[in-house]
Each structure stands twice: as structure tokens, then as C-alpha cells.
N, CA, C and O atoms as a printed pandas DataFrame, in Angstrom:
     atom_number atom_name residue_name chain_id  residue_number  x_coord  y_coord  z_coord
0              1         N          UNK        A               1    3.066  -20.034    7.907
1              2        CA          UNK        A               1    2.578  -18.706    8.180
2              3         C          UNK        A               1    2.341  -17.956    6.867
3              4         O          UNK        A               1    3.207  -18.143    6.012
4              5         N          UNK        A               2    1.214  -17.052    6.515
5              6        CA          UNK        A               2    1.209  -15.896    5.855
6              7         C          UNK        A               2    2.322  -15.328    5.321
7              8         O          UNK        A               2    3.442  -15.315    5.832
8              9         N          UNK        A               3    1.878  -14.705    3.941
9             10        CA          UNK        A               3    3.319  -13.664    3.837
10            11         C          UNK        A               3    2.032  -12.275    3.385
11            12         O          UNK        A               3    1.062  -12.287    2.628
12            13         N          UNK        A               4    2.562  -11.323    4.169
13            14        CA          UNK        A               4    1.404  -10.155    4.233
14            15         C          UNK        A               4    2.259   -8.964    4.129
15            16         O          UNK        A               4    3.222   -8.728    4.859
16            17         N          UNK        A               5    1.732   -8.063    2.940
17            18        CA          UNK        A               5    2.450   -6.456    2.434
18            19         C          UNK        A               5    1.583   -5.519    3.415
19            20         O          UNK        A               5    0.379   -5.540    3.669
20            21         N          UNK        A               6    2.203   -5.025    3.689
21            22        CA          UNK        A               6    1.691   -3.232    3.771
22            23         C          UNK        A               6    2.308   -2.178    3.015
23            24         O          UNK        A               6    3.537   -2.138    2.956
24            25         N          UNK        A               7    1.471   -1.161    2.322
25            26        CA          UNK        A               7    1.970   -0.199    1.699
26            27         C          UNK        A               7    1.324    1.044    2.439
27            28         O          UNK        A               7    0.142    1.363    2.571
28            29         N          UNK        A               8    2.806    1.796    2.994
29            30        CA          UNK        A               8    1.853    2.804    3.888
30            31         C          UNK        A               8    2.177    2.244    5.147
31            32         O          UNK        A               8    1.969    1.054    5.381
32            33         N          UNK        A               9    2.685    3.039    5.991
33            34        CA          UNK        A               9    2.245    2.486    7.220
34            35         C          UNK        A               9    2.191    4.121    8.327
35            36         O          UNK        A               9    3.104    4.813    8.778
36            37         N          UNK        A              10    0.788    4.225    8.423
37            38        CA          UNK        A              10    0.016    5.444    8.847
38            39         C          UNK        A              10   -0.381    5.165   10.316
39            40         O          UNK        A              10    0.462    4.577   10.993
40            41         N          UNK        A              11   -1.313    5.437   10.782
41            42        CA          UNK        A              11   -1.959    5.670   12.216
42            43         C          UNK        A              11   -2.352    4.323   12.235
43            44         O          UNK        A              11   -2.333    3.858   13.375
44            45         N          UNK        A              12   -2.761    3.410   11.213
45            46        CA          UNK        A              12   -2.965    2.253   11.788
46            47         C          UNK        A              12   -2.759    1.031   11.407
47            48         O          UNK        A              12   -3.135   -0.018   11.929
48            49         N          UNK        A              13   -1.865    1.296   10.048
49            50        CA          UNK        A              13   -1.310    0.222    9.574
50            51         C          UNK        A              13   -0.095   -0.025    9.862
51            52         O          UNK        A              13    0.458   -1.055    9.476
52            53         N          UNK        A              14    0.672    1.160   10.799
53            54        CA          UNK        A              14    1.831    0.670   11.934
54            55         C          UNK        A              14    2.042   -0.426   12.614
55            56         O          UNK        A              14    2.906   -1.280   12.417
56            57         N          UNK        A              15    0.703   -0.352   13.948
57            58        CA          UNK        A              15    0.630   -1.156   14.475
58            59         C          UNK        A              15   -0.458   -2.358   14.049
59            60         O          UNK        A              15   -0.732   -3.126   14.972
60            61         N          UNK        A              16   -0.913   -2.538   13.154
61            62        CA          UNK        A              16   -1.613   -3.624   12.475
62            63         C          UNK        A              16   -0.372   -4.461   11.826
63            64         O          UNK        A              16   -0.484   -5.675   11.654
64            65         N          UNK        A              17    0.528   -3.928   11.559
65            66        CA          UNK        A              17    1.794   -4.775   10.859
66            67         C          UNK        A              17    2.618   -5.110   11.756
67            68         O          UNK        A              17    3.516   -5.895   11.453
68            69         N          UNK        A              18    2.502   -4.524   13.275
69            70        CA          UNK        A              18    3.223   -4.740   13.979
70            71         C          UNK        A              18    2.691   -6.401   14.643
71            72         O          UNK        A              18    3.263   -7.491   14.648
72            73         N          UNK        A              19    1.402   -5.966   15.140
73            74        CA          UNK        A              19    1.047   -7.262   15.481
74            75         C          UNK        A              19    1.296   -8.379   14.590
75            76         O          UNK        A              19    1.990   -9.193   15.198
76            77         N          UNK        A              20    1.075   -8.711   13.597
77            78        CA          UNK        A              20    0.625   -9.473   12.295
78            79         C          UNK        A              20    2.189  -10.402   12.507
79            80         O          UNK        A              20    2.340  -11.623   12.522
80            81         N          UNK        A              21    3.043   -9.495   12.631
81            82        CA          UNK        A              21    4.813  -10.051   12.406
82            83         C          UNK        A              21    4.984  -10.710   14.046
83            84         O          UNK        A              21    5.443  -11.805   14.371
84            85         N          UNK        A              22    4.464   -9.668   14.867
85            86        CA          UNK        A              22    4.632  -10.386   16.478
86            87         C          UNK        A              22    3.955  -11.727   16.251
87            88         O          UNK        A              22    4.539  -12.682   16.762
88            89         N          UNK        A              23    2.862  -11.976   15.599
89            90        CA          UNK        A              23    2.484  -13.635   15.540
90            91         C          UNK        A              23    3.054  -14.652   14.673
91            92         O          UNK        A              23    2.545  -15.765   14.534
92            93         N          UNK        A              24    4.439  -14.144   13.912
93            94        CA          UNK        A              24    5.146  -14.824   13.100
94            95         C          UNK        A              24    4.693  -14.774   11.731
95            96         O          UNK        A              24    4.745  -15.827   11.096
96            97         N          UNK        A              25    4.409  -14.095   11.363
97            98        CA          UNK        A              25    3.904  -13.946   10.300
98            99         C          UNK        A              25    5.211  -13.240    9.652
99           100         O          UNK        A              25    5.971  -12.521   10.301
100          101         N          UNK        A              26    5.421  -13.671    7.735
101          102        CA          UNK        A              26    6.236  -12.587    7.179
102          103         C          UNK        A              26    5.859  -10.912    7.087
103          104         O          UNK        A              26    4.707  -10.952    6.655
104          105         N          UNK        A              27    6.055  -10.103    7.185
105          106        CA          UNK        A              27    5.507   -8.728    6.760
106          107         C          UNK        A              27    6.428   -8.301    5.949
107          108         O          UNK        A              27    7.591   -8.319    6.352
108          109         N          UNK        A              28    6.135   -7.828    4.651
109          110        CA          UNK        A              28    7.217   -6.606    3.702
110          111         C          UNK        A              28    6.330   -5.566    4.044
111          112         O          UNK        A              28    5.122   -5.606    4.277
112          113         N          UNK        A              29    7.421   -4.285    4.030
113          114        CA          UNK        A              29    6.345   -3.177    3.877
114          115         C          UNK        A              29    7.367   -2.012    3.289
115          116         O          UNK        A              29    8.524   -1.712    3.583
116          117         N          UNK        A              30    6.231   -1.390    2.137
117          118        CA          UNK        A              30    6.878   -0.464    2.098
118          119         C          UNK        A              30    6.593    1.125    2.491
119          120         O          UNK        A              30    5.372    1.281    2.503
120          121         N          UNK        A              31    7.280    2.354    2.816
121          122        CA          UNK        A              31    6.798    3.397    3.003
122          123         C          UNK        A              31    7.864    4.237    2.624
123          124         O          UNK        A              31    9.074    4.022    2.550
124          125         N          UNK        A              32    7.177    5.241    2.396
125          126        CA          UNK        A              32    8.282    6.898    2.216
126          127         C          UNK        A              32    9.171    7.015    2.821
127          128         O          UNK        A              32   10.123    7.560    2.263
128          129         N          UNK        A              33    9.359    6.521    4.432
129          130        CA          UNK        A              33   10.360    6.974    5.208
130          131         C          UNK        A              33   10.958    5.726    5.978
131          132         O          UNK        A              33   10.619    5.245    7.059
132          133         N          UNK        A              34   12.036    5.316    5.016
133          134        CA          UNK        A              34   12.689    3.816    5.321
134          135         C          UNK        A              34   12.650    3.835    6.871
135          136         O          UNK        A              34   12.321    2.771    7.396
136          137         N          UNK        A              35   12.902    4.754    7.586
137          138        CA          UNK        A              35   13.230    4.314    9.105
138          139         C          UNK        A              35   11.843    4.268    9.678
139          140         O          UNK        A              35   11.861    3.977   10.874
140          141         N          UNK        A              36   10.762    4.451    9.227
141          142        CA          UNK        A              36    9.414    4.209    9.877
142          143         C          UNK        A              36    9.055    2.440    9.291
143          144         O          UNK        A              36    8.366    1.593    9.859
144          145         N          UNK        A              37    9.625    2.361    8.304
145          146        CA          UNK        A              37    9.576    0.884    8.104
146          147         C          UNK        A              37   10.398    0.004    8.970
147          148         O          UNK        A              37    9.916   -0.956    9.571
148          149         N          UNK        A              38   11.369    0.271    9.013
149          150        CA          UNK        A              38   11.965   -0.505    9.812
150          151         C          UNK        A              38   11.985   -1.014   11.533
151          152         O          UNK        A              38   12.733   -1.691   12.239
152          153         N          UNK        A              39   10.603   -0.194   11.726
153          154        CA          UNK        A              39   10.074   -0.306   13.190
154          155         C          UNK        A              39   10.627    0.025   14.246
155          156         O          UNK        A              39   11.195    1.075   13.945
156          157         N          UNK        A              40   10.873   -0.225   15.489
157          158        CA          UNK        A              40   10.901    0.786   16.894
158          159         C          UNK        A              40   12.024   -0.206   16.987
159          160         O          UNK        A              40   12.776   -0.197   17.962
């Protein structure tokens, strides 16, 4: 699998990183507000 960054995760690079990891993919990401990184 991929290993794929996001920097930022806004209106649509939320759920674009969300999917990306639901297909097994690695995701790092970073953003301003650790608990928006760390997903739902």
C-alpha cells in the first residue's frame, strides 16, 4: 500500500484522508488541531 501525507485537513481533505486510510492505505497528517487529526 501507499504511504500518503496530508497537511491541513479542511472541508475536504478530511474526508479525502479518511477514505484513502479506509482502503488501507498509510496516512500521516498533520494539522493545527491535534484532535481533528486524530479523526472521529
Amino acid at each position: 500500500m501507499a504511504k500518503v501525507a496530508f497537511i491541513g485537513l479542511g472541508v475536504m481533505g478530511y474526508p479525502m484522508a479518511g477514505h484513502i486510510a479506509a482502503k488501507g492505505h498509510n496516512v500521516t497528517v498533520y494539522n493545527r488541531t491535534a484532535a481533528k487529526a486524530e479523526g472521529p
